[in-house]
C-alpha positions as MATLAB code, in Angstrom:
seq = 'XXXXXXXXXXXXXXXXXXXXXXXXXXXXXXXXXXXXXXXXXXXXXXXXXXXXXXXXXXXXXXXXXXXXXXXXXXXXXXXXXXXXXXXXXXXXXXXXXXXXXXXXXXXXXXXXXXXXXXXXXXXXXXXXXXXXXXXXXXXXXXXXXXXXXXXXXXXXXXXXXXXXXXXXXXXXXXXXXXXXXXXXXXXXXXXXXXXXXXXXXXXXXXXXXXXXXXXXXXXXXXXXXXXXXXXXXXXXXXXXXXXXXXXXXXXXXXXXXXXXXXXXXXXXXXXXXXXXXXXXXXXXXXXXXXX';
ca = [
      -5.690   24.283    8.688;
      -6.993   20.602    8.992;
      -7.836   19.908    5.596;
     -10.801   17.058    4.245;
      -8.465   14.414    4.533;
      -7.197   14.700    8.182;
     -10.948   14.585    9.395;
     -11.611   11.584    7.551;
      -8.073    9.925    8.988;
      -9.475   11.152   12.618;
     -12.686    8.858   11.602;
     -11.286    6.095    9.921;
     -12.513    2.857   10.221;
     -13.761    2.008    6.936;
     -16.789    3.561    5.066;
     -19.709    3.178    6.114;
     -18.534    1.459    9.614;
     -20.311    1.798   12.605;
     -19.676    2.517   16.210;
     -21.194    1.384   19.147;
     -18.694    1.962   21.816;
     -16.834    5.532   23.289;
     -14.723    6.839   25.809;
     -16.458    8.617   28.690;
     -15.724   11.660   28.026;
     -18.660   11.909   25.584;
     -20.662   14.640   27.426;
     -23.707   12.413   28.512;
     -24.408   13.783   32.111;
     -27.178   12.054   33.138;
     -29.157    9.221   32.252;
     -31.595    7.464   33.682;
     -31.023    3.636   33.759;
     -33.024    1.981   31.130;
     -35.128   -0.980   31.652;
     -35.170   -1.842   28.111;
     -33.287   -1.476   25.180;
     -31.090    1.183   23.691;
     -29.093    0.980   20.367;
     -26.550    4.160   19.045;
     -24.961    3.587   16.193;
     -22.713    5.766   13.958;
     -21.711    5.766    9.898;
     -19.610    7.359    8.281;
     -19.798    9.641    5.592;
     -18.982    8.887    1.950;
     -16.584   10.559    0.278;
     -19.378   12.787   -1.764;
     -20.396   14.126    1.960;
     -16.910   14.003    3.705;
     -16.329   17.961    3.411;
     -19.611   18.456    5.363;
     -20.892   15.788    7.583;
     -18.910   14.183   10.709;
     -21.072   11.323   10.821;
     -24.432   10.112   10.605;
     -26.304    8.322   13.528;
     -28.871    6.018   14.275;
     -30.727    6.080   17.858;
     -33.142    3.340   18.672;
     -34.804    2.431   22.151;
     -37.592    0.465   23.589;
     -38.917    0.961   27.422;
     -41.524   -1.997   27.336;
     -44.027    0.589   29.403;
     -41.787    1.718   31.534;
     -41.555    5.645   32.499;
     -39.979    8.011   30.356;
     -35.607    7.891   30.534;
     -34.156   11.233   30.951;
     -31.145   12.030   29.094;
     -28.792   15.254   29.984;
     -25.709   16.150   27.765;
     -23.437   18.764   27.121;
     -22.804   19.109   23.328;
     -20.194   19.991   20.767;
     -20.429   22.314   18.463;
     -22.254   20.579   15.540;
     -25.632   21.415   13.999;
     -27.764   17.846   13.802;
     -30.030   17.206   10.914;
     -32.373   14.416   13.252;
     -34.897   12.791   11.275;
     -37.496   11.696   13.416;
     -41.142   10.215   11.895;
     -43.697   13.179   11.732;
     -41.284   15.772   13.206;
     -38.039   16.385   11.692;
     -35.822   19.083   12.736;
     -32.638   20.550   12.158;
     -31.287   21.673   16.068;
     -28.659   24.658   16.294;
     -25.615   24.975   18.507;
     -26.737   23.773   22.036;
     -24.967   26.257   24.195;
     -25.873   24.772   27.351;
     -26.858   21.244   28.714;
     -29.282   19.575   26.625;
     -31.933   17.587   28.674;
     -34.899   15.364   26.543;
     -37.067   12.423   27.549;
     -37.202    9.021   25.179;
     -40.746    7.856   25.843;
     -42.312    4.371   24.500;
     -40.283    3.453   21.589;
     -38.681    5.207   18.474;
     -36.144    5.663   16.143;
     -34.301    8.583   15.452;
     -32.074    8.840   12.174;
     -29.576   12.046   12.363;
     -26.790   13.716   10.806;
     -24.203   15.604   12.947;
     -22.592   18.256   10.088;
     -18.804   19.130   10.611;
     -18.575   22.216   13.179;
     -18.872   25.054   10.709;
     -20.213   23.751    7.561;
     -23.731   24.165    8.204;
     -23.968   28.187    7.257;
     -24.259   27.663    3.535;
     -27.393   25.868    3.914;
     -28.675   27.873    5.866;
     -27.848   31.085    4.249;
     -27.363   33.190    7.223;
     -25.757   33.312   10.207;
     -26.003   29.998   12.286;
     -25.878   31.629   15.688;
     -29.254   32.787   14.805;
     -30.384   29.090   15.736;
     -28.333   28.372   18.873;
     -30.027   26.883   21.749;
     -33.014   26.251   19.187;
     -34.715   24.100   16.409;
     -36.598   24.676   13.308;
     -38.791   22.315   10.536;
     -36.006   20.348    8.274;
     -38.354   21.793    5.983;
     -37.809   25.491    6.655;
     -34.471   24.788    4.797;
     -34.817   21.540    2.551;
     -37.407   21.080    0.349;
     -38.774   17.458    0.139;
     -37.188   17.118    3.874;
     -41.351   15.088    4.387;
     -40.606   12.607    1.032;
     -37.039   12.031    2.536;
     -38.598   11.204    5.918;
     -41.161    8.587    5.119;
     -38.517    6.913    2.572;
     -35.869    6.559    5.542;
     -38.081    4.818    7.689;
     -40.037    2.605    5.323;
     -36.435    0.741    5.912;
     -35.890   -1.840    8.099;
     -31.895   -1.968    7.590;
     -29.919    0.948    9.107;
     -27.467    0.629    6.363;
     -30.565    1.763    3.971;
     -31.704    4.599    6.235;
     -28.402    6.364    6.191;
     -28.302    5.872    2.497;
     -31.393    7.322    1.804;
     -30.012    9.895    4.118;
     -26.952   10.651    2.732;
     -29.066   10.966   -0.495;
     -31.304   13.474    0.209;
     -28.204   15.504    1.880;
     -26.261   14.935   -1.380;
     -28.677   16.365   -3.983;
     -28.916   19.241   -1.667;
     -25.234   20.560   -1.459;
     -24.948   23.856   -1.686;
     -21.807   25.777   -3.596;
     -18.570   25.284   -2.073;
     -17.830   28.136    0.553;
     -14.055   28.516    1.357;
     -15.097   29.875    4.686;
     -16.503   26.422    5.545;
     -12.943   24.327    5.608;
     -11.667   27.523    7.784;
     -14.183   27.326    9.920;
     -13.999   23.546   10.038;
     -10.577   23.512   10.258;
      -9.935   25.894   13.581;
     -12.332   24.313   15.667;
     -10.857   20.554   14.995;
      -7.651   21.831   16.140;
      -9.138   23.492   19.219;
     -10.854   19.818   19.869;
      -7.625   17.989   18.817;
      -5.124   20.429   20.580;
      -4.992   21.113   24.047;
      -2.664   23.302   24.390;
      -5.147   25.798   22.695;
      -6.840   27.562   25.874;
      -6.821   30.791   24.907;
      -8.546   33.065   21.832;
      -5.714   35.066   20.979;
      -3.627   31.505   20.921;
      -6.149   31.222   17.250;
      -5.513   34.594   16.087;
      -1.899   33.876   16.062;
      -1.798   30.842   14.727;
      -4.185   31.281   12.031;
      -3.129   34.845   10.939;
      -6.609   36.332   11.400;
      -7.599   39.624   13.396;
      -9.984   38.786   16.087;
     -12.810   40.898   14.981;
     -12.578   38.308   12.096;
     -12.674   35.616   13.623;
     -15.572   36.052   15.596;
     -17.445   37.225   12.579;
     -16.830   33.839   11.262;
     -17.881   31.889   14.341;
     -21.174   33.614   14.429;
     -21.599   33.215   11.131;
     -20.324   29.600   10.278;
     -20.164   28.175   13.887;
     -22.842   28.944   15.654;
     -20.911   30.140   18.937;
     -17.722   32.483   19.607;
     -14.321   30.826   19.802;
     -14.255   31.375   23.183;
     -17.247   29.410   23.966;
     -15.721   26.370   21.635;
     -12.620   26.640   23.274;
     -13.647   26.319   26.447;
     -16.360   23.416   25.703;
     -13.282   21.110   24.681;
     -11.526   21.936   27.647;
     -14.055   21.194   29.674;
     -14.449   17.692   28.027;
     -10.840   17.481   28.701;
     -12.183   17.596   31.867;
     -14.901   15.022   32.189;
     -12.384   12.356   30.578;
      -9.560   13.061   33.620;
     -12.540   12.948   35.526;
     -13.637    9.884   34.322;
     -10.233    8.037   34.483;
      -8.939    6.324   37.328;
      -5.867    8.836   38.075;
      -7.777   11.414   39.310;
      -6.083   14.862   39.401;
      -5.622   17.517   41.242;
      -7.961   20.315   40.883;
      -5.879   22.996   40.860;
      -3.440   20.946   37.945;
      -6.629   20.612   35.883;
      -8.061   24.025   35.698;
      -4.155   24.975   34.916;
      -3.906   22.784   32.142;
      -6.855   23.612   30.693;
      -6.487   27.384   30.850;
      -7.932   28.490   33.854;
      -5.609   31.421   35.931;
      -7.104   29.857   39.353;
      -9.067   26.896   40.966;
     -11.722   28.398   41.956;
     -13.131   29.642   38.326;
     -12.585   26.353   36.792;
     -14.903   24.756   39.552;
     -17.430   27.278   39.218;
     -17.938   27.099   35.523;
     -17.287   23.431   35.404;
     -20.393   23.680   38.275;
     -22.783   25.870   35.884;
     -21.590   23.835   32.731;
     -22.430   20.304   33.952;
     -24.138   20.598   36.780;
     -22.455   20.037   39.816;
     -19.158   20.024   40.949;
     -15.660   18.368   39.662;
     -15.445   16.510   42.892;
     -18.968   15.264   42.246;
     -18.807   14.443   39.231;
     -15.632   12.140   39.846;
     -17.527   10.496   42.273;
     -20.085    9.178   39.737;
     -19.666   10.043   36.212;
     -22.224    8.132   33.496;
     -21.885    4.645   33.102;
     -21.211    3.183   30.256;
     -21.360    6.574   28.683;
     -20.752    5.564   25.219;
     -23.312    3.550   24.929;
     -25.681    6.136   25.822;
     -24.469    9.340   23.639;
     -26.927   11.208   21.262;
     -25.526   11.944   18.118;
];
């Protein structure tokens, strides 16, 4: 298992840093270019927090008039707390590509929760909200106080403390279920070599019928479906790079038996083919990632 402490060495850059820059392989797959300005920032946890949240972020734009940007991204696994003036929500497992519009001007202040952790929140099963979105306020109480407090600040450093306040006085009891759930799915995202379910049940001792009880459950999706979203963002970043490979070398390494079904899920997945999508993947994609 990947304990509290290895997720925090995968992050570490200091508390409270921020990041402004990322690889490619980010899953943004479109994005229209924007005329004016754009800001995404990222803070870590403290160490009150650490067991549960994977970051929190700060999104910020303004078109000056122009027409609304389209964004289009394929997402982890991760339930977002996004606190957004006069509409908070709390979004579930995106399953597919996730495609908004950033109109005008805004600010959006969010927390991305460790894959897994969200469930005892929640207090039942988090696929229940995949591909979906509810009120913060269905699940936290004072989710509309918290909201107006964040963004009577001027100072991101202030919003994601009153954040990680309200978040904080909210903790639920611990759940030893959580850091297993946690725990398997940042290996499957750190180890590629894992292409395969029964790969998990081996390595983690756990009968399958288990484990997919606690991916509904905790996760939001089956291991399956995680497994193969970090391959296929294996993907997009040899994609990305300037060695291109060969096709039929990718979809092996990732864990596909054959060419052909790696291109045609990589094709309903993102959108268009690997061959197009090496052609012109987002620019400066790291710049440009939600959450």
């Amino acid at each position: 298992m990947i304990g509290k402490s290895r997720h925090l060495a995968a992050l570490a850059t200091g508390e409270g840093a921020s990041r402004e820059q990322f690889g490619q392989g980010c899953g943004v797959l479109q994005h229209s270019p924007p005329p004016g300005s754009y800001r995404h920032t990222r803070h870590l946890p403290g160490p009150e927090l650490a067991a549960w949240v994977q970051h929190f972020w700060i999104e910020t734009w303004n078109w000056h008039g122009a027409a609304p940007q389209r964004r289009e991204v394929l997402p982890l696994p991760s339930v977002h707390l996004a606190f957004i003036p006069g509409r908070s929500r709390i979004f579930g497992v995106q399953l597919g590509r996730f495609a908004r519009e950033l109109t005008g001007n805004g600010c959006v202040v969010g927390v991305k929760l460790r894959p897994g952790a969200f469930y005892p929140f929640l207090r039942r099963p988090v696929s229940g909200i995949a591909n979906t979105s509810l009120p913060l306020g269905d699940v936290f109480v004072g989710s509309l106080e918290a909201e107006r407090e964040i963004f009577a600040h001027h100072e991101e450093a202030a919003m994601v403390k009153t954040a990680a306040g309200f978040l904080t006085a909210r903790l639920p009891p611990e759940d030893p279920n959580v850091e297993l759930a946690c725990g398997i799915v940042e290996a499957i995202a750190a180890d590629k070599s894992i292409t395969r379910v029964d790969q998990v049940v081996s390595r983690w001792r756990i009968n399958e019928r288990s484990l997919q009880r606690l991916f509904r459950r905790h996760v939001g999706a089956s291991a399956r479906w995680v497994i193969k979203r970090y391959r296929i963002y294996e993907a997009l970043q040899r994609l990305s790079s300037e060695m291109k490979p060969e096709w039929a070398d990718l979809a092996q390494e990732i864990g596909y038996f054959d060419q052909a079904h790696f291109i045609n899920d990589f094709r309903k997945l993102v959108g268009c083919s690997p061959a197009q999508y090496s052609l012109s993947p987002p620019s400066e994609c790291g710049q440009q990632q939600p959450g």
